[in-house]
FILOFI-932248 format. One record per atom (N, C-alpha, C): residue in one letter; x, y, z. Coordinates in pm, whole numbers, padded with zeros to 5 digits, always signed. Each point is the difference from the previous one (the first is absolute). Layout:
AXYZ;...
end
This chain:
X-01151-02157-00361;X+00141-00028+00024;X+00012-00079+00130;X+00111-00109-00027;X-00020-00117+00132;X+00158+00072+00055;X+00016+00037+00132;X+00102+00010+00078;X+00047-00126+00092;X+00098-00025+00045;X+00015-00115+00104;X+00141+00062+00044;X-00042+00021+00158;X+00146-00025+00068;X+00037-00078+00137;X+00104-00005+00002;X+00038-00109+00143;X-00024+00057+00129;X-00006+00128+00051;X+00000+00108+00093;X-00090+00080+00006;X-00125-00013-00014;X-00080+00111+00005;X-00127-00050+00099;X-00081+00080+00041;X-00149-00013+00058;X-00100+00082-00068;X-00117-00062-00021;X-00109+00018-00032;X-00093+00048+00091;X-00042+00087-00013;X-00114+00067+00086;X-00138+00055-00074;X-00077+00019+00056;X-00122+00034-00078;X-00092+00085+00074;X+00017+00046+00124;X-00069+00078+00091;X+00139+00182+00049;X+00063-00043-00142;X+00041+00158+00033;X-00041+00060-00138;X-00147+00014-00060;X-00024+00070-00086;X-00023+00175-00013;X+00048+00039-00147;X+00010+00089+00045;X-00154+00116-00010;X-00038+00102+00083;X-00117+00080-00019;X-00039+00003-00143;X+00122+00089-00050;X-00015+00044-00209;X-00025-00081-00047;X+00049-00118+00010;X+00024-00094-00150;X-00143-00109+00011;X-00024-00033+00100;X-00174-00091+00044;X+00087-00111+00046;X-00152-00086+00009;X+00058-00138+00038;X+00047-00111-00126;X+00081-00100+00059;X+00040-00088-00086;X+00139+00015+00026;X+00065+00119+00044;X+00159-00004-00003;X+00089-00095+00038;X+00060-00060-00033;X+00100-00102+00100;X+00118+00125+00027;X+00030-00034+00063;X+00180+00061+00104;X+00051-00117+00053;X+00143+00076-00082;X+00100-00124+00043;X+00115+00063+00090;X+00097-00071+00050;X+00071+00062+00045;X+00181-00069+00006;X+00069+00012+00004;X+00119-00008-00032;X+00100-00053+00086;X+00079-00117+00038;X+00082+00018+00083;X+00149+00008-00067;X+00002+00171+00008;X+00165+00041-00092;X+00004+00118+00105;X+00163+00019-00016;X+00014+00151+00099;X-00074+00122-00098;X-00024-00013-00077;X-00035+00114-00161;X-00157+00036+00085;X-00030-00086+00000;X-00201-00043+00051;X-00031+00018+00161;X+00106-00008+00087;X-00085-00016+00123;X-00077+00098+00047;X-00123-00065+00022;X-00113+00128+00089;X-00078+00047-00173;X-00004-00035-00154;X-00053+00082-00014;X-00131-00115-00104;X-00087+00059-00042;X-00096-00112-00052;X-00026+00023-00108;X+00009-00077-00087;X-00058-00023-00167;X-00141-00050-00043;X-00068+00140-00009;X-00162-00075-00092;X+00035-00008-00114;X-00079-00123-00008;X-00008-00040-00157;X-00167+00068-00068;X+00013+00075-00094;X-00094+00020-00017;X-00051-00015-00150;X-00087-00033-00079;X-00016+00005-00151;X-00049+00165-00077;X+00066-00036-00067;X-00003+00188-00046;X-00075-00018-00103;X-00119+00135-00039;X-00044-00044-00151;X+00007+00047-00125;X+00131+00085+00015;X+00072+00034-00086;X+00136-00004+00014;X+00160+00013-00105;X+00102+00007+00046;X+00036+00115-00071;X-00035+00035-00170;X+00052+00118+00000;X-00092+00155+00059;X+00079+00090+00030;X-00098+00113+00057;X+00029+00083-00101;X-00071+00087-00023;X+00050+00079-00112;X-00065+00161+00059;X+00079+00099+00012;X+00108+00093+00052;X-00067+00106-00095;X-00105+00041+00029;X-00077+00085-00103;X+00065+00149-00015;X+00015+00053-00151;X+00028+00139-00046;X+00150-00079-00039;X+00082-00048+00010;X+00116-00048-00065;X+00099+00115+00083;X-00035+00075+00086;X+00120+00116+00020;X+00134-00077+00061;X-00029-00106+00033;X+00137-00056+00028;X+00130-00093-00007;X-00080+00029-00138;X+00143-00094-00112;X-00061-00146-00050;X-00119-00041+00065;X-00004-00115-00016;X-00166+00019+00039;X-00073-00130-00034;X-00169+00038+00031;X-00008-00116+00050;X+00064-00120-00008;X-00015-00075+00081;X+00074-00145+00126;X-00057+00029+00129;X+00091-00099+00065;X-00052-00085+00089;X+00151-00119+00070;X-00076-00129+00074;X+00028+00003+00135;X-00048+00015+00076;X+00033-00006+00152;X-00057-00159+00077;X+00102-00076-00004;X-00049-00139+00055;X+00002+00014+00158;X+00052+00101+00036;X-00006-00018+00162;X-00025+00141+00012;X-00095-00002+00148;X+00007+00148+00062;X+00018-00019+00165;X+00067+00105+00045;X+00081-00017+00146;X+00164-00020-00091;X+00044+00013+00090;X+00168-00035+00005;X+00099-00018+00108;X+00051-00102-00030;X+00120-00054+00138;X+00108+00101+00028;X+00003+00062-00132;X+00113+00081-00047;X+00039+00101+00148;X-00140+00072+00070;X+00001+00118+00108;X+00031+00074-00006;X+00064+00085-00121;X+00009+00120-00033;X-00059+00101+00073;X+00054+00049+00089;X-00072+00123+00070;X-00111+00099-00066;X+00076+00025-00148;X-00058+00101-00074;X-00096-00039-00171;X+00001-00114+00068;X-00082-00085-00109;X-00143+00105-00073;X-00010-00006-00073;X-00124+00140-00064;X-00127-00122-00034;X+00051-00135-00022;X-00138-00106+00015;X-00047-00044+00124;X+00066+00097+00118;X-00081-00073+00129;X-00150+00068+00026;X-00015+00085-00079;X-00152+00020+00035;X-00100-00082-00077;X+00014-00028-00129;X-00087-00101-00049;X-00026-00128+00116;X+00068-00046+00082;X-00071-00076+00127;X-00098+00010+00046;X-00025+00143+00010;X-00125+00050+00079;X-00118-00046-00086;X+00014-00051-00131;X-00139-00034-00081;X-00051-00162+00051;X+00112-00019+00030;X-00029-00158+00066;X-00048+00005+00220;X-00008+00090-00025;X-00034+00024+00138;X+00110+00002+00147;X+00135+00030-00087;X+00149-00014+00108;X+00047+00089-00029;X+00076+00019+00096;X+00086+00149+00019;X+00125-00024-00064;X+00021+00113-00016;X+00134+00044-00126;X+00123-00047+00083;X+00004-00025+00152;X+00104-00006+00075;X+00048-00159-00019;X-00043-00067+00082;X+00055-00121+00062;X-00053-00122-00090;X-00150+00012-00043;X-00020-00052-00086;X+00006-00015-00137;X+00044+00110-00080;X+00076+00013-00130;X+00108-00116+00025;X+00058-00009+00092;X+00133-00056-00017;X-00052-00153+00089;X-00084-00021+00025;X-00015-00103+00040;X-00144-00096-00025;X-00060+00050-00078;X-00105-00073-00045;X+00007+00053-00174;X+00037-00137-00050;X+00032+00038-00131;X-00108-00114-00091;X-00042+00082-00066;X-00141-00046-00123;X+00145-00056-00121;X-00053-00142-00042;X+00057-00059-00127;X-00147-00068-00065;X+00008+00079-00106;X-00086-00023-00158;X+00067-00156-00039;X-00041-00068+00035;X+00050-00166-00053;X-00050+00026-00108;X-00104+00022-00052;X-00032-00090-00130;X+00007+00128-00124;X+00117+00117+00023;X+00076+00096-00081;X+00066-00063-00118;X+00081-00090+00014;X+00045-00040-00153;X-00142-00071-00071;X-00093-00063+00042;X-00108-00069-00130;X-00106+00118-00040;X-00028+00078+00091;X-00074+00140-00039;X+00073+00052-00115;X+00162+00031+00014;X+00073+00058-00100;X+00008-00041-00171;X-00007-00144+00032;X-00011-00073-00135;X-00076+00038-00054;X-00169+00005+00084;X-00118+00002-00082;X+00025+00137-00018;X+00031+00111+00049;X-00039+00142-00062;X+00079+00005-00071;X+00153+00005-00033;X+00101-00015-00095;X-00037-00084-00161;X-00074-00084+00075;X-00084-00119-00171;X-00100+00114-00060;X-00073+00073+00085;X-00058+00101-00065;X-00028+00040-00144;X-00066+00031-00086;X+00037+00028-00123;X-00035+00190-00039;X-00006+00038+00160;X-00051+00133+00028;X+00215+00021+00051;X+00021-00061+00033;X+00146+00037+00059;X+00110+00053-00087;X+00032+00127+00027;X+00100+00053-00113;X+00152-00012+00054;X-00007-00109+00061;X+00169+00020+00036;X+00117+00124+00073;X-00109+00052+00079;X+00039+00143+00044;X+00108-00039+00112;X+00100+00091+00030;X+00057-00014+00118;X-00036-00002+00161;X+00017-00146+00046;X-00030-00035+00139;X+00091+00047+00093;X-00017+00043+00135;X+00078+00036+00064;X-00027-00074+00130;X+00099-00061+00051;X+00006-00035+00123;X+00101+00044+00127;X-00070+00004+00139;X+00085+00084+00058;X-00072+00117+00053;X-00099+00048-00043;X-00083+00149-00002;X-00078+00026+00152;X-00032-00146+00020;X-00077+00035+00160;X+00123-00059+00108;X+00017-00143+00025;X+00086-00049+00098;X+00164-00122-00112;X+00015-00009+00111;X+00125-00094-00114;X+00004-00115-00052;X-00013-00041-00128;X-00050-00139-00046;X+00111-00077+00030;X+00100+00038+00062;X+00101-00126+00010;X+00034+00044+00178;X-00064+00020+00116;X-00017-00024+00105;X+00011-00107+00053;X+00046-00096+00098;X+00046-00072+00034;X-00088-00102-00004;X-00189+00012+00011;X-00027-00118-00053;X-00009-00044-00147;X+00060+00095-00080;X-00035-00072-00100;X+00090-00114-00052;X+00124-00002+00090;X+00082-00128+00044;X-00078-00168+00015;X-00096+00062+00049;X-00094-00126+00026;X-00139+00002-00120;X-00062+00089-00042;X-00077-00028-00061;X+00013-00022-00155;X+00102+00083-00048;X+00116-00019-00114;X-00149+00026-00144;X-00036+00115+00005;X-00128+00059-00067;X+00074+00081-00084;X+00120+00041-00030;X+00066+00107-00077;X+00039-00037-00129;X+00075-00152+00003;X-00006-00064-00124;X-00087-00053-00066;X-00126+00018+00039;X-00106-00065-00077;X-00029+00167-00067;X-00053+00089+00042;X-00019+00139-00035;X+00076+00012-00092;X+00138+00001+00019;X+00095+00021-00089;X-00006-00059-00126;X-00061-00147+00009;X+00020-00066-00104;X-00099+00043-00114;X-00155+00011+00086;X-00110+00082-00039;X+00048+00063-00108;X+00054+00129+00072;X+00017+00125-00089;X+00102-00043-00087;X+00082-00085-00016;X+00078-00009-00099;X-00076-00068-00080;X-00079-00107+00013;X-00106-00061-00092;X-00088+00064-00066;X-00036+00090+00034;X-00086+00139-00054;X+00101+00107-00080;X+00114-00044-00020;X+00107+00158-00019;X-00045+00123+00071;X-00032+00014+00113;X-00033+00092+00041;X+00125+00082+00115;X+00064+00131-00046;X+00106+00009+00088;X-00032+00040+00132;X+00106+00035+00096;X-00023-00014+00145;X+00136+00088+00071;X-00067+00055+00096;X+00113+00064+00068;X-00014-00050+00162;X+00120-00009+00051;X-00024-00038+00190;X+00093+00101+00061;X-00069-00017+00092;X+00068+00117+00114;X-00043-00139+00133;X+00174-00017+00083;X+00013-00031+00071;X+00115+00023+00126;X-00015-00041+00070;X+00122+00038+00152;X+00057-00135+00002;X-00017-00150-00059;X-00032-00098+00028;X+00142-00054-00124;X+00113-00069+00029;X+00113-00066-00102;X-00085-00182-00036;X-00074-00029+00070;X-00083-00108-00028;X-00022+00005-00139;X-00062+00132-00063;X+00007+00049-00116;X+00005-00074-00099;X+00165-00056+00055;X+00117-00078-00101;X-00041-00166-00013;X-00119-00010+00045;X+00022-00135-00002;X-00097-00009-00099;X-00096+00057-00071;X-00047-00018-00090;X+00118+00126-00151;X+00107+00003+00021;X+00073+00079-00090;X-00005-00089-00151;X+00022-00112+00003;X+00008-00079-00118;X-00134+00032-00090;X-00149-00006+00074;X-00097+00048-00053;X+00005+00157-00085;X+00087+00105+00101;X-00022+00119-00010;X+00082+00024-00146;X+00125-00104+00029;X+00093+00021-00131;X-00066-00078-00150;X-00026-00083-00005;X-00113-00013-00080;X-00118+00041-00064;X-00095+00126+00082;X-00051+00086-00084;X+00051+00101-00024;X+00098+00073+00025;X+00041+00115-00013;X+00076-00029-00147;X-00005-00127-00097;X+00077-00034-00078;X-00134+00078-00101;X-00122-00001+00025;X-00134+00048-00046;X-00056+00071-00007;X+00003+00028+00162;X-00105+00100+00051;X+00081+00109+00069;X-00047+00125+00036;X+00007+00093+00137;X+00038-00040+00075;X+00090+00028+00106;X+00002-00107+00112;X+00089+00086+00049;X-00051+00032+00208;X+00090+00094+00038;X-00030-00061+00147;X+00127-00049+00049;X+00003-00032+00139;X+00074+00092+00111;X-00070+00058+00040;X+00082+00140+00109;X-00013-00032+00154;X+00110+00058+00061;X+00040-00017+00144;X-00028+00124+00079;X-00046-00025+00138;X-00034+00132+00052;X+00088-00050+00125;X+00104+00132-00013;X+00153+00028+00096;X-00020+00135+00080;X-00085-00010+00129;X+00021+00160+00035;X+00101-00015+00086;X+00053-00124+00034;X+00162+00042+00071;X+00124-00129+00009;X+00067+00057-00003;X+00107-00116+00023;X+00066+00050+00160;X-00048+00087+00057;X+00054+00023+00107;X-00113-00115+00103;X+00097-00071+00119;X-00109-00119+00049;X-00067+00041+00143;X+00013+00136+00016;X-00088+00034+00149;X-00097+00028-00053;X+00010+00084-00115;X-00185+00066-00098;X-00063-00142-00060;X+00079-00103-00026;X-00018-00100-00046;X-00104-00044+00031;X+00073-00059+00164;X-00047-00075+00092;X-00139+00044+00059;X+00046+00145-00005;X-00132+00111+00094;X-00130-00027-00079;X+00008+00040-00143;X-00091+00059-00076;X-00054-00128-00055;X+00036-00088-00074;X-00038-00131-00051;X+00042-00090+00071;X-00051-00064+00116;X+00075-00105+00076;X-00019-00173-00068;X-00077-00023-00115;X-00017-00113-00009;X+00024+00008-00157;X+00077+00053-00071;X-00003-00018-00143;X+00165-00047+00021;X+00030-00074-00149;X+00163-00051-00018;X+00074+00118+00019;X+00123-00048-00035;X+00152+00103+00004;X-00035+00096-00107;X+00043+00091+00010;X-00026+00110-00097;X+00149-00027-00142;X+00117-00060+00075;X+00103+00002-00044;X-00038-00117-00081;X-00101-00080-00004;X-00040-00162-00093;X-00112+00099-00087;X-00044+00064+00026;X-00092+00073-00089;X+00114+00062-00120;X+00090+00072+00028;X+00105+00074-00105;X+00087-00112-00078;X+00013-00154+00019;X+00082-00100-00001;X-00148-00071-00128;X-00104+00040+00051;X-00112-00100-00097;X+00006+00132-00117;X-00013+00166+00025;X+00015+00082-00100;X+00107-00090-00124;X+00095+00028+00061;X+00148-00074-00082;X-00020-00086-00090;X-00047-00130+00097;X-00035-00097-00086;X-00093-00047-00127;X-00113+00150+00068;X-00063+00011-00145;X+00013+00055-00097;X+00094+00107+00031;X+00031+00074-00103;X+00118-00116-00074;X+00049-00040+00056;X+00095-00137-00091;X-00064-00074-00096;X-00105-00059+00074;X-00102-00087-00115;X-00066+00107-00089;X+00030+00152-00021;X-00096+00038-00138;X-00111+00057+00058;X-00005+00011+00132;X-00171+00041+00029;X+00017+00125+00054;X-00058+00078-00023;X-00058+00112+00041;X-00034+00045+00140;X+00091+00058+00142;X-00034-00010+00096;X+00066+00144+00066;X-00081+00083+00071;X+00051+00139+00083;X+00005-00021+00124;X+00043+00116+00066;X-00017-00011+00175;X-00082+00120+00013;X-00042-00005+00080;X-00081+00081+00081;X+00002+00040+00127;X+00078+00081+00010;X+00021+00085+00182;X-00129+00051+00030;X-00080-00056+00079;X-00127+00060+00065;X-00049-00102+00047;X-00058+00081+00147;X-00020+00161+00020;X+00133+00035+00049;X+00063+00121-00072;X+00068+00104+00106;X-00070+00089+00127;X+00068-00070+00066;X-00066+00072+00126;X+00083+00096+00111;X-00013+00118+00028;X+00089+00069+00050;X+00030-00045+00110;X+00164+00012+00043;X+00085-00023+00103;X-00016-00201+00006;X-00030-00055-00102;X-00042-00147+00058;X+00092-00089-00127;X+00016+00080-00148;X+00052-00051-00055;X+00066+00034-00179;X-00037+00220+00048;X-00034+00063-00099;X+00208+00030+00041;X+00058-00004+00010;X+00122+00055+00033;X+00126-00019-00120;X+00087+00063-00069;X+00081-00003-00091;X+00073-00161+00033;X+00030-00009+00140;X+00101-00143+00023;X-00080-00112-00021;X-00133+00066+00033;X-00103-00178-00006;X-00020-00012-00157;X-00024+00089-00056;X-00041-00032-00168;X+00098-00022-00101;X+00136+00082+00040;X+00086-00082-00066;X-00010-00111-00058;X+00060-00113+00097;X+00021-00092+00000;X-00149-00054-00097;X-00084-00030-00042;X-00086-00042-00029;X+00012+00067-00144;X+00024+00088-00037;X+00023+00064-00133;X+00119-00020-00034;X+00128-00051+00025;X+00107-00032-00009;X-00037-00166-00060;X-00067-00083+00075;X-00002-00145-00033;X-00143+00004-00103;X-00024+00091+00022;X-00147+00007-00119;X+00084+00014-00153;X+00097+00124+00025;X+00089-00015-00128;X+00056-00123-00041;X+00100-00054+00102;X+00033-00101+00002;X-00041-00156-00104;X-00131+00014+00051;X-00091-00103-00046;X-00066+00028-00185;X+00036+00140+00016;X-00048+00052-00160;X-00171-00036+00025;X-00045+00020+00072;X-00154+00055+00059;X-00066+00030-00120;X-00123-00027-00050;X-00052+00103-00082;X-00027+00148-00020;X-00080+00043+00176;X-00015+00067+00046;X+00051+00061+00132;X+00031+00097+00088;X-00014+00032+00071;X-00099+00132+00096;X-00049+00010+00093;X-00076+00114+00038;X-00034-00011+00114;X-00082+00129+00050;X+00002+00006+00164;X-00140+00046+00001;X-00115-00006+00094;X-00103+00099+00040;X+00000+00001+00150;X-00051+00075+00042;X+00012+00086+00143;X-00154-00117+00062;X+00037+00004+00121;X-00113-00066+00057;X-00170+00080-00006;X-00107-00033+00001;X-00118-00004-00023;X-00048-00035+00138;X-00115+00039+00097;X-00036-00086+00058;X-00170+00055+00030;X-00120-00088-00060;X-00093+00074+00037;X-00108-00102+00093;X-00066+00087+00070;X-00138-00085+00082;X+00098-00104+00092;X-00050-00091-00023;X+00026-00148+00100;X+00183-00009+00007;X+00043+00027-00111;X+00160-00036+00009;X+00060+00124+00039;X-00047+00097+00007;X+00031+00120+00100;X+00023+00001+00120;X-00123-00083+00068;X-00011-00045+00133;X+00066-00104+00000;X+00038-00113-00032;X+00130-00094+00061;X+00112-00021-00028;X+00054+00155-00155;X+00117+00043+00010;X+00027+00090+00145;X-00048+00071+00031;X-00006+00088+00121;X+00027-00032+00131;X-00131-00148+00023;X+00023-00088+00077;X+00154-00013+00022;X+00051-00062-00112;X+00132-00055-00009;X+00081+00107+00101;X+00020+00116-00134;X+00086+00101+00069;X-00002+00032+00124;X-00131-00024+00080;X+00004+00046+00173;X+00070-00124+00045;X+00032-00112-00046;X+00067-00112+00105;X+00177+00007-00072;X-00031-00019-00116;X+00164+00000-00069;X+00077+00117+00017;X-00031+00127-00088;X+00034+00079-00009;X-00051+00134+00047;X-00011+00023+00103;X-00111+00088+00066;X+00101+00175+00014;X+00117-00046-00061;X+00101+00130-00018;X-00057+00084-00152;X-00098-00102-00066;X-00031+00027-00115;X-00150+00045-00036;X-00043+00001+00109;X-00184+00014+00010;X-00023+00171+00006;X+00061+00085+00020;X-00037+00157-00014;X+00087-00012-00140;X+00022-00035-00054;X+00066+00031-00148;X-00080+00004-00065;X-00057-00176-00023;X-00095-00057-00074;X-00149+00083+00009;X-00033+00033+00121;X-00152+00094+00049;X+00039+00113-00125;X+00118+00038+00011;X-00054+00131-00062;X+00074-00039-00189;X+00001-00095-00011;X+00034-00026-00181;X-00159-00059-00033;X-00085-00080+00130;X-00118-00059-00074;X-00092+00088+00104;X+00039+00096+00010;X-00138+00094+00105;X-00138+00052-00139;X-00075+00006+00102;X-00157+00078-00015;X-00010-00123-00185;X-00024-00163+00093;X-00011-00131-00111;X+00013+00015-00077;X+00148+00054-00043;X+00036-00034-00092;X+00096-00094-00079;X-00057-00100-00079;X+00090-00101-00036;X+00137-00034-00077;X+00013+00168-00027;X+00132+00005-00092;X+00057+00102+00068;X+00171-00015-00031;X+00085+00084+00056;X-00032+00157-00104;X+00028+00090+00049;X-00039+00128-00107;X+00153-00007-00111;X-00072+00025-00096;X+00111-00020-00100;X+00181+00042-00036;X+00014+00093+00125;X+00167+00040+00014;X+00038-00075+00069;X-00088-00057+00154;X+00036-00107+00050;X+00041-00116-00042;X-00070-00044-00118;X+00034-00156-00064;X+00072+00020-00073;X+00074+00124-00099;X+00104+00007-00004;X+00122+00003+00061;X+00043-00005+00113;X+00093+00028+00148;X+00015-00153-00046;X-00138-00059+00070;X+00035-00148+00008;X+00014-00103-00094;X-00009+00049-00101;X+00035-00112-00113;X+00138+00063-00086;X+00056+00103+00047;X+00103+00027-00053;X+00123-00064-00034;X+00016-00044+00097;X+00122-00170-00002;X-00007-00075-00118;X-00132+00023-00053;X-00062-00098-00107;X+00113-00007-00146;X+00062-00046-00032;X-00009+00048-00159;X+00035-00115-00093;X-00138-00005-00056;X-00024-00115-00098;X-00008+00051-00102;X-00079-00145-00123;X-00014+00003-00075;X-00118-00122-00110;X-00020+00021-00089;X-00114-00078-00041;X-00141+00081+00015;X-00015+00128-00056;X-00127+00084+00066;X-00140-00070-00056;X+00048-00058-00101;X-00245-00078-00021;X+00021-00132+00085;X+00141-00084-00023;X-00053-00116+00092;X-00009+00033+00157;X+00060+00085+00066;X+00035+00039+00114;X-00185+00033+00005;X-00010+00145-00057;X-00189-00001+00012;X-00063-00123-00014;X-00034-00072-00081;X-00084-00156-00006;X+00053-00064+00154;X+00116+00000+00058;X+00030-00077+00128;X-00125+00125+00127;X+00018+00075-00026;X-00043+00072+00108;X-00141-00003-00007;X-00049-00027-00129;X-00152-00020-00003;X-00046-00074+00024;X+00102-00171+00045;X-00002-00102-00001;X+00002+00022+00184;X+00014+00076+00032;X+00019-00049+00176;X-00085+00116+00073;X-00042+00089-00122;X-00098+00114+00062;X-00148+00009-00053;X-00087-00090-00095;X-00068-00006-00056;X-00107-00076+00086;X-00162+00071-00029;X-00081-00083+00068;X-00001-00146-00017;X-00007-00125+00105;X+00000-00105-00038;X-00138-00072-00089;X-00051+00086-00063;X-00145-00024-00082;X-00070-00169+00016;X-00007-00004+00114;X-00091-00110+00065;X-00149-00010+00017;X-00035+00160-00062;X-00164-00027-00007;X-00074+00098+00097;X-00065-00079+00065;X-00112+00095+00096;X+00031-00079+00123;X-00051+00010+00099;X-00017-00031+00132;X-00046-00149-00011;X-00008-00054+00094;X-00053-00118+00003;X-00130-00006+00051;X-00057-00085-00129;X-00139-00001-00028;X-00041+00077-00170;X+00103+00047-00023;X-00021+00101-00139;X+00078-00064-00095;X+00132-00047+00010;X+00083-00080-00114;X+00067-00125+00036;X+00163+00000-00031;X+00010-00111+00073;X+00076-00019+00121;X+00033-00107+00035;X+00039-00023+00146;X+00069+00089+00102;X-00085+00063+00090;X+00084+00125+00066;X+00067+00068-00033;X-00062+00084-00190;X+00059+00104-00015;X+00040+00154+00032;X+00021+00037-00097;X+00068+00161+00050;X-00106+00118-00088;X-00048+00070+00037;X-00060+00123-00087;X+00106+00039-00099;X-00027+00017-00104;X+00068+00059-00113;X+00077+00160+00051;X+00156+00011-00019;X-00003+00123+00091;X+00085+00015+00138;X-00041-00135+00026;X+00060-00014+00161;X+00125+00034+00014;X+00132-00014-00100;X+00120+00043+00000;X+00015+00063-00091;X+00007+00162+00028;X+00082+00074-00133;X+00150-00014-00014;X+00041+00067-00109;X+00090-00024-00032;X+00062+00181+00057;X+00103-00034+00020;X+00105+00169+00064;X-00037+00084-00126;X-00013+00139+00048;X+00016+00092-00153;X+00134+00001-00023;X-00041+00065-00122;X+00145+00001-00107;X+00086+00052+00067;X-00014+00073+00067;X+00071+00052+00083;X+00125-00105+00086;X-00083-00101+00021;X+00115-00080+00099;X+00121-00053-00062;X-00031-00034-00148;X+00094-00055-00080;X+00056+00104-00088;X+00187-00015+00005;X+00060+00024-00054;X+00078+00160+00063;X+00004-00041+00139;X-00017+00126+00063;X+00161+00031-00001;X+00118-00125+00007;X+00112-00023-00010;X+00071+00007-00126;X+00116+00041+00021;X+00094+00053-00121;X+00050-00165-00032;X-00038-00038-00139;X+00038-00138-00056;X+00101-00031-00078;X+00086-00087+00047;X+00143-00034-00091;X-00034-00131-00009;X+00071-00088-00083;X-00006-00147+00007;X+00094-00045-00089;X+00044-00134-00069;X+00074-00054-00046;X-00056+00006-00139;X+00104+00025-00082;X+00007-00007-00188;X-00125-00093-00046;X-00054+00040-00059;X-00072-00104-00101;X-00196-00007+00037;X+00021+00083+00144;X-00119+00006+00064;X-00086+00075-00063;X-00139+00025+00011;X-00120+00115-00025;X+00044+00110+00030;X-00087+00074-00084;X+00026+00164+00083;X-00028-00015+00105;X+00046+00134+00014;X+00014+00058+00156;X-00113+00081+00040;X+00004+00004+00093;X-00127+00094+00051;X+00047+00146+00012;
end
């Protein structure tokens, strides 16, 4: 794939440890980009496939790893550490792009071993993150899988989304096709605090709308709820109010998660932001543990009440599922992930909230 832009620099001596030599890094002059660097790297596979099927789907594409996004509580910032960077500063600022992800896809999709199974994108970092503005790798994928009939679900934070919508409305005339939004607030101090570099949350509920207009299939997703930050009856409202609004497919909530590496720079966080909130948190994730105990995550997802209970599950498997990238580097392909690396919440986390929703919807939970 040939890229060209008017604004960028080329570098070749910021390679990264994981991935070997050969990397180019580019870098950006946009306010979206400053300070952070793009390897280009060749991947030698694009689909991963997500062994035992337990999570709705067996297989998916992760064209980028790192994210601009900064999500405090990101659950893919430890896969960094396989590339030899820390879950902190460099997750969010040294970001791996798979260039040559859409021609890999063709060839495994041409396959005559390929059964057309459901792809999921979205599962490790966000395929529509702000570079993919520039590298524009989503409509070729897309087109892929529609060339294959093969259906597809996304999970994104990202209304960019919409700019490949004409594509999205077009297979869904065919295929599966489920484009979902992840809203853990419309309130803009948790906003601002917790995700400082992803779009409006209020353009995320505005792209819901719009897809549900064109015929397509699209939920929200409140998560993580996180106590005192954005789990509150006044903050979730509003977001389940315009989720109705929009005639959503789905709606649902899960309680925050935080284990190993994203433990430590959610925590981090809390001692500079919210440090009124750090003896709370000690004792909901004390003696490492990565889940709230199960009356707890009921408290906090109570606000919740949706609807859509299998697509709502397929979304959550979609943002909690190992990113099945392989082995380490040196074992599969390009600075992958051990099979495993992200579980998915027990059953427990989902459906912990009393669910109402609008006429015509799925059962209820």
């Amino acid at each position: 794939m040939f890229v060209r832009w008017d604004e960028q620099r080329v570098e070749n001596d910021l390679r990264l440890p994981g991935v070997g030599d050969g990397t180019v890094t580019r870098t950006f002059d946009a306010p979206e980009a400053m300070g952070i660097n793009f390897h280009e790297v060749r991947a030698r596979s694009a689909l991963n496939h997500v062994a035992g099927g337990r999570y709705g789907f067996d297989w998916t594409i992760n064209p980028f790893r790192g994210c601009s996004h900064a999500c405090v509580y990101c659950f893919a910032r430890r896969t960094h550490r396989y590339l030899d960077l820390d879950a902190g500063r460099d997750f969010e600022r040294e970001i791996v792009v798979k260039v040559n992800v859409p021609e890999l896809l063709r060839a495994e999709l041409g396959r005559p071993s390929w059964k057309r199974e459901l792809v999921a994108l979205g599962t490790n970092t966000d395929p529509y993150q702000w570079v993919e503005s520039r590298y524009r790798m989503m409509p070729e994928i897309l087109e892929a899988l529609e060339r294959a009939q093969t259906p597809v679900s996304v999970l994104t934070k990202s209304p960019l989304v919409m700019r490949d919508v004409k594509i999205f409305e077009r297979m869904a005339k065919r295929l599966p096709v489920s484009v979902n939004l992840s809203v853990p607030t419309l309130d803009e101090d948790a906003w601002r605090a917790t995700e400082p570099h992803t779009p409006s949350p209020a353009a995320r509920l505005d792209a819901v709308a719009e897809l549900r207009r064109r015929g397509i299939d699209s939920g929200v997703l409140i998560a993580p709820l996180m106590p005192g930050i954005n789990d509150s009856p006044d903050q979730v409202r509003p977001i389940v109010e315009r989720a109705k609004k929009a005639n959503a497919t789905f709606l649902g909530g899960v309680a925050l998660h935080l284990r190993d590496e994203v433990k430590d720079v959610f925590f981090a966080w809390l001692e500079t932001q919210r440090p009124d909130l750090l003896p709370r948190y000690e004792q909901l994730y004390s003696n490492n543990r990565a889940y709230m105990q199960p009356e707890q995550r009921k408290r906090t997802t109570r606000a919740v009440r949706g609807w859509g209970r299998n697509r709502l599950r397929s979304a959550l498997a979609d943002r909690s599922s190992p990113s099945g990238e392989g082995t380490p580097p040196g074992g599969g392909g390009v600075a992958g992930v051990p099979r495993g690396a992200e579980a998915a919440p027990p059953p427990s986390t989902v459906g912990d909230a009393t669910l109402t929703g609008p006429a015509g919807q799925d059962s209820l939970f």
